[in-house]
VOGU-3710 file (C-alpha; in Angstrom, 3 decimals, decimal comma):
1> xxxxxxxxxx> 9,636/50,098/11,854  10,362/50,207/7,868  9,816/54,153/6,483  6,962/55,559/6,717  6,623/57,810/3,506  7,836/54,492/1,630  5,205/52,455/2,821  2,512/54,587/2,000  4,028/54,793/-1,457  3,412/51,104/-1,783
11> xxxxxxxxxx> 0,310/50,785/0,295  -2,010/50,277/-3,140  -3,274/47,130/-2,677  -5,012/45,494/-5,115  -8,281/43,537/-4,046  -9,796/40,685/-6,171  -12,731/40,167/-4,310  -15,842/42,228/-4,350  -19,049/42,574/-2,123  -22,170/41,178/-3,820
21> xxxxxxxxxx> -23,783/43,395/-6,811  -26,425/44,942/-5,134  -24,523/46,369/-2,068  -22,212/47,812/-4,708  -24,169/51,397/-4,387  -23,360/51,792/-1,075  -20,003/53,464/0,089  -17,131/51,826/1,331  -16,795/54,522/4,441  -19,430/55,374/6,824
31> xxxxxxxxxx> -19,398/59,229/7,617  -22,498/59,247/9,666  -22,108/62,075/12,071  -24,458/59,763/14,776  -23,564/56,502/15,596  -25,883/55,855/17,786  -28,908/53,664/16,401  -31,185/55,236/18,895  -30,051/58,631/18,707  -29,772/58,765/15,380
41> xxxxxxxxxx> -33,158/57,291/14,349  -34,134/59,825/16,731  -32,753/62,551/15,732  -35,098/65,483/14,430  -38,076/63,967/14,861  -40,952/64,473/17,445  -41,514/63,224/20,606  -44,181/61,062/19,730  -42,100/59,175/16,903  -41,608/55,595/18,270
51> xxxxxxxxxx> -38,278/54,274/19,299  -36,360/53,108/16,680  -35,295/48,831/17,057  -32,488/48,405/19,241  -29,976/46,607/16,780  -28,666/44,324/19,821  -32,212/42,707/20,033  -31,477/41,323/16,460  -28,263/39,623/17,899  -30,189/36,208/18,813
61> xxxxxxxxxx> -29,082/32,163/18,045  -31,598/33,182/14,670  -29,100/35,580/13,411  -26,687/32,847/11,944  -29,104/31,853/9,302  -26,677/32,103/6,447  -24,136/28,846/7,556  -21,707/30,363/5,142  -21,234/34,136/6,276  -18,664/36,078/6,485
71> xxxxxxxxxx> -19,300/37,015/10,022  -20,778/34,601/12,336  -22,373/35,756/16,049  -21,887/33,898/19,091  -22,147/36,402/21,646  -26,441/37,158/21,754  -27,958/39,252/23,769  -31,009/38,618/26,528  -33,439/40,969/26,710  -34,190/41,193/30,741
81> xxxxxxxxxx> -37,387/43,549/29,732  -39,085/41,065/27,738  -37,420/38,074/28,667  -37,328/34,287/27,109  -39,236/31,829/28,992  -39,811/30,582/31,320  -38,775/34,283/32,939  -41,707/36,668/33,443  -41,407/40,301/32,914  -41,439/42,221/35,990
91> xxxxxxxxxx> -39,706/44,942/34,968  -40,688/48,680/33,999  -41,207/49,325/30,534  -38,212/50,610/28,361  -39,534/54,033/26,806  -41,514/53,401/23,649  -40,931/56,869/22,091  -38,157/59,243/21,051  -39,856/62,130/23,527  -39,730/59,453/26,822
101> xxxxxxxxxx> -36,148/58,079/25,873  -34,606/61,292/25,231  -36,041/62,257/28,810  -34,579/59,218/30,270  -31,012/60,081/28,559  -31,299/63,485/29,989  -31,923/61,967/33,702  -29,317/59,524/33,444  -26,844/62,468/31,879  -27,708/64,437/34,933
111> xxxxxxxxxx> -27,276/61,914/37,591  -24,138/61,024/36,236  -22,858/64,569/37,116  -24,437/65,207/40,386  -25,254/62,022/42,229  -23,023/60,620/44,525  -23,435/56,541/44,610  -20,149/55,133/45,571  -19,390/55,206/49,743  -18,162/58,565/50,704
121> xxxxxxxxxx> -13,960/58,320/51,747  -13,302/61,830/52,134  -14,742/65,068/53,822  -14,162/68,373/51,616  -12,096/69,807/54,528  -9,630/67,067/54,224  -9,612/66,676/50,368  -8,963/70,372/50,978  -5,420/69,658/52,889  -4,050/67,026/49,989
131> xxxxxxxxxx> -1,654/69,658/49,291  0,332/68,507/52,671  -0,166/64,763/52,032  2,297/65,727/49,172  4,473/67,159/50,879  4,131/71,032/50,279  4,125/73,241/52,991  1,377/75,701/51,894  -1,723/74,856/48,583  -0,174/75,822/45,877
141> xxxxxxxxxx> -1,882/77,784/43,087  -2,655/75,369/40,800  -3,776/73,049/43,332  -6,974/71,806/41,171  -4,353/71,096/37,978  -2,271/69,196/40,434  -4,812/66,935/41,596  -5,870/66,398/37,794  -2,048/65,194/37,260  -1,687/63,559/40,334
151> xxxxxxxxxx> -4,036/61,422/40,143  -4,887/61,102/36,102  -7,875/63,252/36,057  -9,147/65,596/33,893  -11,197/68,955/34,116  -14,996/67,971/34,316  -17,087/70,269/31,891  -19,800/70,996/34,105  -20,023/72,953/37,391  -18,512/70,266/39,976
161> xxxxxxxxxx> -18,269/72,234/43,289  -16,653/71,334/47,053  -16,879/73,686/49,763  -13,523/75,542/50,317  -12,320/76,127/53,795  -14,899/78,232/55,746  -17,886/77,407/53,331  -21,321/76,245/54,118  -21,751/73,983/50,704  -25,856/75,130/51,077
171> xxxxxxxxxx> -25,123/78,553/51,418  -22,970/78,664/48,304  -24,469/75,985/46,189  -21,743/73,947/46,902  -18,857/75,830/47,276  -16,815/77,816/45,519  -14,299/74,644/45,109  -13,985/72,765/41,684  -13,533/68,878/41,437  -12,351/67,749/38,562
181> xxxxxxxxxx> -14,154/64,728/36,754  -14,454/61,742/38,562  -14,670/62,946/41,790  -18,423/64,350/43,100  -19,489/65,823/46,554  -22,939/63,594/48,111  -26,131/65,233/48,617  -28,453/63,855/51,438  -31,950/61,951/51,022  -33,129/66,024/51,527
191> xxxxxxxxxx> -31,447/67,621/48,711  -28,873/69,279/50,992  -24,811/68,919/49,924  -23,794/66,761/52,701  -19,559/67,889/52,238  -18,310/64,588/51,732  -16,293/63,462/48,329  -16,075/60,174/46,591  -15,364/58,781/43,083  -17,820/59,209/40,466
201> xxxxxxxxxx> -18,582/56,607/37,360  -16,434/59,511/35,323  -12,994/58,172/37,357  -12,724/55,277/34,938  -14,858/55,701/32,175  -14,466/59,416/30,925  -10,806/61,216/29,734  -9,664/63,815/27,247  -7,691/63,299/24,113  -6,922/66,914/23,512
211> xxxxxxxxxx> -6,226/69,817/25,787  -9,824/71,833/25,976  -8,906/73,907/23,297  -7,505/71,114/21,104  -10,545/69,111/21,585  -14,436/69,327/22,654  -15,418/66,816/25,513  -16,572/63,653/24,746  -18,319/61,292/27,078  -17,132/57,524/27,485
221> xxxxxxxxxx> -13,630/57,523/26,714  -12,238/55,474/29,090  -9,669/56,629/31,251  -6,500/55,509/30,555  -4,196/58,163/33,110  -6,349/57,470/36,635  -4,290/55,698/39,441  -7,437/54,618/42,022  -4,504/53,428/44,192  -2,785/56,533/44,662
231> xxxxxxxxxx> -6,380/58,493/44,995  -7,392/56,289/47,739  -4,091/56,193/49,524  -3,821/60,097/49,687  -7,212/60,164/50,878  -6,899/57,827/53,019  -3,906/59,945/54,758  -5,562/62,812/54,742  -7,307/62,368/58,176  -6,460/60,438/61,608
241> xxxxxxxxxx> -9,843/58,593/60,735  -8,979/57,294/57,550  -5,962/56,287/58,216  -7,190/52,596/58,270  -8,312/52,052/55,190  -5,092/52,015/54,007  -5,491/48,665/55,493  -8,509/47,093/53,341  -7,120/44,008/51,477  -8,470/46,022/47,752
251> xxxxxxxxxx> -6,166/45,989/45,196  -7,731/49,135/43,967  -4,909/49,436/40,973  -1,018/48,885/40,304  -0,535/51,672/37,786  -2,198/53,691/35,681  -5,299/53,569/33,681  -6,280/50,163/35,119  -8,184/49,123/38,345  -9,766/45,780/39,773
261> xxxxxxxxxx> -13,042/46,928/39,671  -14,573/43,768/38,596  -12,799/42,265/41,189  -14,824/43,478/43,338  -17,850/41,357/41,949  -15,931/38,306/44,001  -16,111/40,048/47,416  -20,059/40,675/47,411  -21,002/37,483/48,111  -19,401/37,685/51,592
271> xxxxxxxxxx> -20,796/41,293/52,646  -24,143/40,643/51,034  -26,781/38,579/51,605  -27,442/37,902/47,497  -31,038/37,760/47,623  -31,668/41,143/49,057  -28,397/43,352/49,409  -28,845/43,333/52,909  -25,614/43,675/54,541  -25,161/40,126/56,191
281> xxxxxxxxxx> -21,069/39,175/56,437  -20,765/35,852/56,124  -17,680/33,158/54,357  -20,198/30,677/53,339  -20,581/31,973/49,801  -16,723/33,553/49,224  -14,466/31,838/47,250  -10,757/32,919/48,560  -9,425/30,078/46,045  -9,727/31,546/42,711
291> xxxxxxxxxx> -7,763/33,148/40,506  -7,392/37,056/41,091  -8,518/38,699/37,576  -5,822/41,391/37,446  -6,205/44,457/36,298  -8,492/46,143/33,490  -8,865/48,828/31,805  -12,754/50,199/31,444  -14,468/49,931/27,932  -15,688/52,395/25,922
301> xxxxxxxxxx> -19,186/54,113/27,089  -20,219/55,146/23,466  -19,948/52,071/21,909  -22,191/51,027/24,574  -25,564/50,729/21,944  -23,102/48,148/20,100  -22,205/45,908/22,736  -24,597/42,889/23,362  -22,439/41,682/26,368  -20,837/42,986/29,350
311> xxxxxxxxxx> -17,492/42,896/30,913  -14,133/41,546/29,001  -15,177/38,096/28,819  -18,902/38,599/27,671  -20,249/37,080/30,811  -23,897/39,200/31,312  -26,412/40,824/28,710  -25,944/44,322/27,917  -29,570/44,745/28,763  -28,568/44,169/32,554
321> xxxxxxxxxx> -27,613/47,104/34,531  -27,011/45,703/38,091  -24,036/44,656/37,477  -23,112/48,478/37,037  -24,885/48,924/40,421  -21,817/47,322/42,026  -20,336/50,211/43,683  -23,415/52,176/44,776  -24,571/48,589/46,360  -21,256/48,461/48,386
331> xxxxxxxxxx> -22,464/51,164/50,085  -22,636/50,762/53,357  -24,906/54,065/54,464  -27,824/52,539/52,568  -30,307/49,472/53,367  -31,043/46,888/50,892  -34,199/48,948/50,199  -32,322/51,691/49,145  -29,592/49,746/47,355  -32,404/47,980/45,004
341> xxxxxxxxxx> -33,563/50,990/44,591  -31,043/52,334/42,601  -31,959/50,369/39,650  -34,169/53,553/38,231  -31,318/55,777/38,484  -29,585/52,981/36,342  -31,726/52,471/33,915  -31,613/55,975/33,209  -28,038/55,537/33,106  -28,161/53,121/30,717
351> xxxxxxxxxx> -30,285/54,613/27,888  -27,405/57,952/28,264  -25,054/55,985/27,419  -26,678/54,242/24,751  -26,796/57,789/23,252  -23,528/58,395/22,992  -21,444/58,492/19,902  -17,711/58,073/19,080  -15,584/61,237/18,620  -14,904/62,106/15,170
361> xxxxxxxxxx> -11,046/61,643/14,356  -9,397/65,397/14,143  -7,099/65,123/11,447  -7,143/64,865/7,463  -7,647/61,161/5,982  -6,421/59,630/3,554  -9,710/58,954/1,887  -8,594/56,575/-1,408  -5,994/54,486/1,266  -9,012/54,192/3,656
371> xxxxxxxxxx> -11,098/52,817/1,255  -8,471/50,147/0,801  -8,494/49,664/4,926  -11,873/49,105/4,387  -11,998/46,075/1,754  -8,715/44,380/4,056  -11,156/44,960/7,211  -13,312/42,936/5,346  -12,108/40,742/3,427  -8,851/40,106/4,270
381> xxxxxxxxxx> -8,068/36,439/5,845  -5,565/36,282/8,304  -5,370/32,641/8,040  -4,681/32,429/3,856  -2,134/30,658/2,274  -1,323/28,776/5,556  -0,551/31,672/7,606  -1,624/31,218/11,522  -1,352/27,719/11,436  -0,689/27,282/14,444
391> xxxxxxxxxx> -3,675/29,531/16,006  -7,632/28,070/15,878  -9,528/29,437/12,943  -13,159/30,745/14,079  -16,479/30,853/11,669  -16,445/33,354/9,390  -14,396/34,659/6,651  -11,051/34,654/8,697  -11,002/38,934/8,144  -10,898/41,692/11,067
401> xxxxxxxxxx> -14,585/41,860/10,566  -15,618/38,217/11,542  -14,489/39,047/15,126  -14,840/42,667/14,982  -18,349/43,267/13,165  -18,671/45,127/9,875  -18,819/48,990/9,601  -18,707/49,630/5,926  -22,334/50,024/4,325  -21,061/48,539/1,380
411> xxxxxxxxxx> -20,166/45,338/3,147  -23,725/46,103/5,994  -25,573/45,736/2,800  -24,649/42,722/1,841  -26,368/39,488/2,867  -22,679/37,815/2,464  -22,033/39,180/5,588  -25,212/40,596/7,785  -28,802/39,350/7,701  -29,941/42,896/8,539
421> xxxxxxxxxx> -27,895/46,026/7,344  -29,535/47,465/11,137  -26,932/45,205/12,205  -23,707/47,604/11,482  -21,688/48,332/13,924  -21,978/45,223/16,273  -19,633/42,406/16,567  -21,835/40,075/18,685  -18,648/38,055/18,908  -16,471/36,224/22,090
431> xxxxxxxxxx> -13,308/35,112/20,576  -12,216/32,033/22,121  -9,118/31,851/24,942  -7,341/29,073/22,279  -7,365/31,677/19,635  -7,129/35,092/21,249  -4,719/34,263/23,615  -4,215/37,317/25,557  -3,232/37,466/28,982  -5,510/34,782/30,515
441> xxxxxxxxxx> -5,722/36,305/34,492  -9,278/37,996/33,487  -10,474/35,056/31,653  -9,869/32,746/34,582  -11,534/35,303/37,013  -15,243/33,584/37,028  -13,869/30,174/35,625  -15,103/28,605/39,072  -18,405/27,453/38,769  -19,203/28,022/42,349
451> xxxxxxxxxx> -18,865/31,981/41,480  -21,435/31,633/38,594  -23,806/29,302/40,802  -23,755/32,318/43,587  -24,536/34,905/41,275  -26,731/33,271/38,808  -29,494/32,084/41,800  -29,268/35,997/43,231  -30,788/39,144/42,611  -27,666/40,390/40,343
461> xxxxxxxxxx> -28,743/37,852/38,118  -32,898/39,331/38,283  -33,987/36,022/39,576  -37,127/38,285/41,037  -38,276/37,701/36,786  -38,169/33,275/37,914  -41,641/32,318/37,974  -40,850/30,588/41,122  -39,694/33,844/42,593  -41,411/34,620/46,019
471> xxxxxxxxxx> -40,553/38,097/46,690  -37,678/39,601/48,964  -36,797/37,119/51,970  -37,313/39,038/55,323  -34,312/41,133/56,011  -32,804/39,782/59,455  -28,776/38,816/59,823  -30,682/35,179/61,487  -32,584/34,438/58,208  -29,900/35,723/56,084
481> xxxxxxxxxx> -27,055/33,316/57,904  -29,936/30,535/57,484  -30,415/31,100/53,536  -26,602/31,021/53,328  -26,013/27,286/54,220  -29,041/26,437/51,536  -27,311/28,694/48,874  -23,633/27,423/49,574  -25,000/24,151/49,282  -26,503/24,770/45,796
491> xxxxxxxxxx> -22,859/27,163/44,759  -21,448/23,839/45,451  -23,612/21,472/43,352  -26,139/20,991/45,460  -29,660/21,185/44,997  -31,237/24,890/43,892  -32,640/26,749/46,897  -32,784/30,525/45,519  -34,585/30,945/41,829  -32,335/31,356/39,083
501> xxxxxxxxxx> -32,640/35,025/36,981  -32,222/35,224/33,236  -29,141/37,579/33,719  -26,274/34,218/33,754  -22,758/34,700/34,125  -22,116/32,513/31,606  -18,920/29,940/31,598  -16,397/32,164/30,280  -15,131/30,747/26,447  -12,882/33,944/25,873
511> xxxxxxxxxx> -12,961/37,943/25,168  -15,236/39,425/23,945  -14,232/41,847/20,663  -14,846/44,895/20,838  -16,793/47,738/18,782  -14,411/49,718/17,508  -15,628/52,998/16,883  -13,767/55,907/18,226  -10,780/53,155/18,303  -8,318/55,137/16,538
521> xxxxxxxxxx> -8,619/57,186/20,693  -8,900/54,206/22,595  -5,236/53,379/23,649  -3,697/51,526/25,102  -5,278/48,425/23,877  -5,990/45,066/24,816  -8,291/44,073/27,754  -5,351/44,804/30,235  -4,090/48,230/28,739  -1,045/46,358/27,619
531> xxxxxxxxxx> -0,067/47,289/24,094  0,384/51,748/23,798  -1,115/51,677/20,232  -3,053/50,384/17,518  0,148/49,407/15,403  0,841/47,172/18,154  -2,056/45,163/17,880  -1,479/44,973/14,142  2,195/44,021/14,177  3,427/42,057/17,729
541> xxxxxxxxxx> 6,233/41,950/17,348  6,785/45,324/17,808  5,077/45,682/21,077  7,039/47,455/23,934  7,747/44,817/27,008  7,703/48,130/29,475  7,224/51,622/28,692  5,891/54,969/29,633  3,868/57,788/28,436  5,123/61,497/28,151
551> xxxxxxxxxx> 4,692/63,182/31,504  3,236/66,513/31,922  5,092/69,759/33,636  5,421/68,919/37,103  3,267/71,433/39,239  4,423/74,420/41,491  6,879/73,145/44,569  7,895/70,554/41,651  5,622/67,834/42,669  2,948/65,638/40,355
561> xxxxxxxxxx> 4,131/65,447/37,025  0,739/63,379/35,416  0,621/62,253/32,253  0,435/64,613/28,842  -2,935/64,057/26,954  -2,366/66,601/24,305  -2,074/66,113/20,855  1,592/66,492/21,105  1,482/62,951/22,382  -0,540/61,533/20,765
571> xxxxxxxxxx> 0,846/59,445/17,466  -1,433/59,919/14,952  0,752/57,871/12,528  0,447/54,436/15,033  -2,758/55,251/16,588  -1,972/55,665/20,237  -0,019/57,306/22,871  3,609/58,232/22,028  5,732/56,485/24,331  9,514/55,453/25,912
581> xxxxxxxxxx> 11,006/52,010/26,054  12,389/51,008/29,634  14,052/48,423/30,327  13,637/45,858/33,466  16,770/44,453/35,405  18,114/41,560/33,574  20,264/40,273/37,102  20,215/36,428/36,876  19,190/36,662/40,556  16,014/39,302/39,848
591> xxxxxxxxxx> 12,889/37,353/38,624  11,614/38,454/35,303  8,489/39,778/37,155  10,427/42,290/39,140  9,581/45,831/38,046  11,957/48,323/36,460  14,661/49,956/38,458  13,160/53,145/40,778  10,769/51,011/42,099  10,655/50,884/45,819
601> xxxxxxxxxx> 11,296/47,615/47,460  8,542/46,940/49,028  6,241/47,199/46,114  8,974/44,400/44,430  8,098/42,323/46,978  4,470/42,511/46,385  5,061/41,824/42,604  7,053/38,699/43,668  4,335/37,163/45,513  1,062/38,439/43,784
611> xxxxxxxxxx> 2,606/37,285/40,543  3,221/33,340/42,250  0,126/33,465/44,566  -2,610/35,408/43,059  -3,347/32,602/40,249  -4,901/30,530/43,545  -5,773/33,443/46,037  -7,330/36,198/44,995  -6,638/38,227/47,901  -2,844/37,629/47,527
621> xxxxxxxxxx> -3,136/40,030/44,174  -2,224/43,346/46,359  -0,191/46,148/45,875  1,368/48,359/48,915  -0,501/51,446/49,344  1,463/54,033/47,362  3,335/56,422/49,242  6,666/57,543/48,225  7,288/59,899/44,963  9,419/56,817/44,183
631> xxxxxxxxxx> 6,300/54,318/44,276  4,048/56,762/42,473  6,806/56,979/39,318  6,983/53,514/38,634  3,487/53,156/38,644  3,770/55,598/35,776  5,367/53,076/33,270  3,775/49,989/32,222  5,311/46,255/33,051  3,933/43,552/30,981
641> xxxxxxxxxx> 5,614/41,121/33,132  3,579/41,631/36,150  0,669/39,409/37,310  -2,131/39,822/34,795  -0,284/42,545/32,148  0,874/40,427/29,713  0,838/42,082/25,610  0,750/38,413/24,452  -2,286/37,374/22,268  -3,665/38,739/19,255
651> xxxxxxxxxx> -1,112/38,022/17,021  -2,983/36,036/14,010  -2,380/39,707/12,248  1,304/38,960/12,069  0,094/37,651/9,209  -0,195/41,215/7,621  2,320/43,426/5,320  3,328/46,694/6,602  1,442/47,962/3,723  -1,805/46,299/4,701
661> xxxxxxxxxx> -1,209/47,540/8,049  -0,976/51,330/6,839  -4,516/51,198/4,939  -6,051/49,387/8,158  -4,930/52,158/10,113  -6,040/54,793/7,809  -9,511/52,870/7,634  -10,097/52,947/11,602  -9,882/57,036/12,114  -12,836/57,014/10,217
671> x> -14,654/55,027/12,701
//
């Protein structure tokens, strides 16, 4: 990269075009200390004030009304609680009032931390003993620190107890023990801690950026360190009765910061009967010959109130929150009673994290060369003076901001580019495959119509709000096997037998862009986790092919080195996490997919044949449960030749001076 110091010497850039007059009075940088629509138009007043508008109900077909805008939606949101016809509502009333929604974020805050919804795979006892699954001969001290780096956790900021050895958890509120986030211990139907441990929401979607006394706590930044694979392999070993799960054909993760969760999504249709969530195997209504998605990393929590789609590729309404019911539906020690049930707790859920805010960036700005960020976020168009020619243009003014949304209330302000100034904050956008052109593995994941004809007739989808809907089918494995030759029939373009629901899987068109507050901590970016830092995704050619993040201290008996999330590396110049360039083996007879050198053969095997199967078989996208301290290095480092982890895509900023680049940058920490 060209100096630094000299580029910010020549990063004035002068800007010929200007907002419209009367938006003129606004500033160019938004320093409110709430992003949250709802919480902020909350904030301070009483309980009986009513609930502000939820800006993603603007985000309908209606909101294009100006043919000429700079930023054009295309990603609208369905609201499930009132929804369009011919849907009825059937649902419970969203809360009308700050008082009743700020109880409602308070219950979902609270069952994030203490209830357990995912199936139990461990018993304290045994999570207790990890210490000799590594290898140790005795728990070391720091045994909670090592489990943090082991497995890419991080210390939760609330009491999180397991029952040390000896304990009665309700004797001792408990235990004396302390998970770390992402990991919870169950309570039973009664209220009493039942001793078993699991993974919590927290595992993917919370981190740190900041030791705790660099940096306060902030929920919703997505985990970026956690290695499910590892977790669940450990765990797995920890006990003569779990030893079999090491067997389940889940690719629970290849690495770091990344998992297959919504890959899960394709195996419900053949454990549940999709009317009811009764548990009723059947093959009738799997699809074992689609593309495996690959993996993902999770999106941000607190830009949740700006989102008005779900998942990478936009597919459901943000208003929908059984999709996030995946896990707890999975399992297997509740009925389909209980697993619709859950939908409450979700809810609640839901309106926490619409709460939530992005952290404030820690360091001094550059205010004057933000300001310029702000106009090139804008304004700028990637595709002038025949740059990008070769990449499809989309509506809008070609800038960062006809994908991305606007942020400035300058530019909110300003019928040239939003209807509604309410309307800051939200891209509302799914940028086509043709023109993003990332890494297409999750794109292609519900590309199959069959998938979208099984889920869209099904209670994920809330066909109960189809005014042919007639009630929950009687839960028997006979009637259940019966429904499943009528619905296979209709997933492959037969005639409907289950109502439709207003919550579609839509045919995927691309990814969706993301809000980017609190982007300046997001990394790494792209859908996959591909590209270490913001730079990256502003220059590609500069974009490490494999690389690794700066490890921690290993622990005492010199095991689990994790990775270091303190500001020390952290690049506040780039916008990411520092990092090392590795190289793969260039052999003429070694594939380019084949991993760096350390990694164990077996797991190059897997590579080899997930990365030429898994684009037809979804199940043939596995990874070897990880055992040896060789295995659990490389999955330290990230490959973006591997099935699914390509950095490609995104590259219409190539277009861009270093210059430009520089005020961007500056621009985003103040988002």
């Amino acid at each position: 990269m060209a100096n630094w110091t000299a580029l910010l010497a020549s990063a004035a850039i002068p800007v010929t075009l200007a907002p419209a007059a009367l938006a003129q009075t606004q500033p160019l940088l938004d320093e409110s200390a709430i992003r949250s629509p709802l919480a902020a138009g909350c904030a301070g007043k009483s309980d009986a004030t009513p609930l502000p508008v939820d800006p993603r109900t603007l985000i309908t077909p209606s909101v294009n009304s100006n043919p000429n805008g700079a930023v054009r939606f295309n990603s609208f949101f369905t609201n499930l609680h009132n929804p369009p016809a011919p849907y009825v509502n059937r649902l419970p009333a969203r809360p009308t009032t700050c008082g009743a929604w700020r109880a409602s974020v308070a219950r979902g805050k609270q069952n994030l931390e203490t209830r357990q919804y995912f199936l139990p795979f461990s018993r304290a006892q045994d999570y207790d003993k990890l210490w000799a699954v590594w290898g140790l001969s005795s728990k070391p001290a720091d045994f909670n620190e090592q489990v943090e780096k082991r497995y890419g956790f991080y210390p939760a900021p609330f009491r999180n107890p397991y029952p040390l050895p000896g304990e009665n958890p309700n004797t001792t509120n408990g235990g004396s023990g302390q998970l770390p986030l992402g990991l919870i211990q169950g309570k039973g139907d009664d209220g009493k801690w039942t001793g078993t441990i699991t993974a919590s929401c927290s595992a993917c979607h919370d981190s740190r950026l900041g030791t705790t006394s660099e940096a306060n706590f902030t929920w919703g930044l997505p985990n970026s360190a956690n290695d499910a694979g590892l977790l669940a392999s450990d765990l797995f070993r920890t006990s003569p009765v779990t030893w079999l799960g090491l067997a389940l054909p889940i690719p629970w993760s290849d690495g770091r910061g990344s998992s297959d969760a919504i890959g899960l999504i394709t195996l419900l249709p053949a454990l549940f009967d999709m009317d009811t969530l009764q548990l009723a195997p059947s093959l009738l209504e799997y699809t074992p010959d689609t593309p495996a998605g690959g993996m993902t990393k999770a999106p941000a929590w607190f830009n949740r109130a700006f989102k008005t789609r779900q998942f990478w590729d936009g597919s459901l309404t943000s208003d929908n929150v059984h999709s996030e019911m995946a896990f707890g539906v999975a399992t297997l020690t509740r009925d389909a009673g209980e697993r619709r049930a859950l939908e409450s707790d979700f809810e609640d859920i839901n309106n926490f994290l619409l709460s939530l805010s992005a952290p404030k960036y820690p360091g001094t700005i550059d205010r004057p060369l933000a300001e310029q960020g702000a106009v090139l976020f804008h304004e700028r168009d990637l595709w002038a003076n025949g740059a990008n020619v070769e990449i499809p243009r989309q509506p809008g003014n070609g800038s960062c901001a006809s994908c991305h949304g606007v942020y400035s209330p300058r530019y909110a302000n300003d019928t040239a580019y939003l209807p509604d100034p309410r309307l800051k904050g939200l891209p509302g956008n799914v940028t086509p495959i043709e023109t993003i052109q990332t890494d297409p593995r999750r794109f292609n994941l519900f590309a199959d119509p069959r998938q979208r004809r099984a889920w869209n007739s099904s209670w994920w989808a809330y066909n109960s709000l189809s005014p042919s809907w007639y009630g929950y089918p009687v839960e028997s494995l006979i009637a259940s096997s019966i429904r499943r030759v009528y619905r296979a029939v209709y997933n492959n373009g037969g005639p409907i037998y289950s109502p439709l629901g207003p919550n579609e899987w839509v045919e995927p068109k691309g990814y969706v862009s993301p809000p980017l507050y609190g982007a300046w901590a997001g990394g790494p970016f792209l859908h996959n986790g591909s590209v270490p830092d913001v730079w990256g995704i502003l220059k590609p050619s500069d974009r490490p092919a494999v690389w690794k993040r700066p490890y921690s201290a290993a622990g005492i008996g010199g095991k689990n080195q994790g990775y270091d999330y303190s500001f020390a590396s952290y690049d506040f110049a780039k916008l990411g996490w520092k990092y090392e360039t590795m190289n793969c083996s260039t052999s003429a007879s070694v594939p380019p997919y084949q991993p760096c050198n350390g990694q164990a053969t077996p797991d190059r095997l897997y590579s080899a044949f997930s990365n030429a199967a898994a684009g037809y078989l979804n199940l043939a996208y596995q990874t070897p449960p990880p055992i040896t301290d060789q295995q659990i290095r490389s999955r330290m480092s990230f490959n973006s030749n591997l099935y699914g982890d390509s950095n490609g895509g995104h590259t219409f900023t190539q277009s861009l001076s270093d210059a430009e680049r520089l005020a961007l940058l500056e621009y985003l920490k103040t988002l």
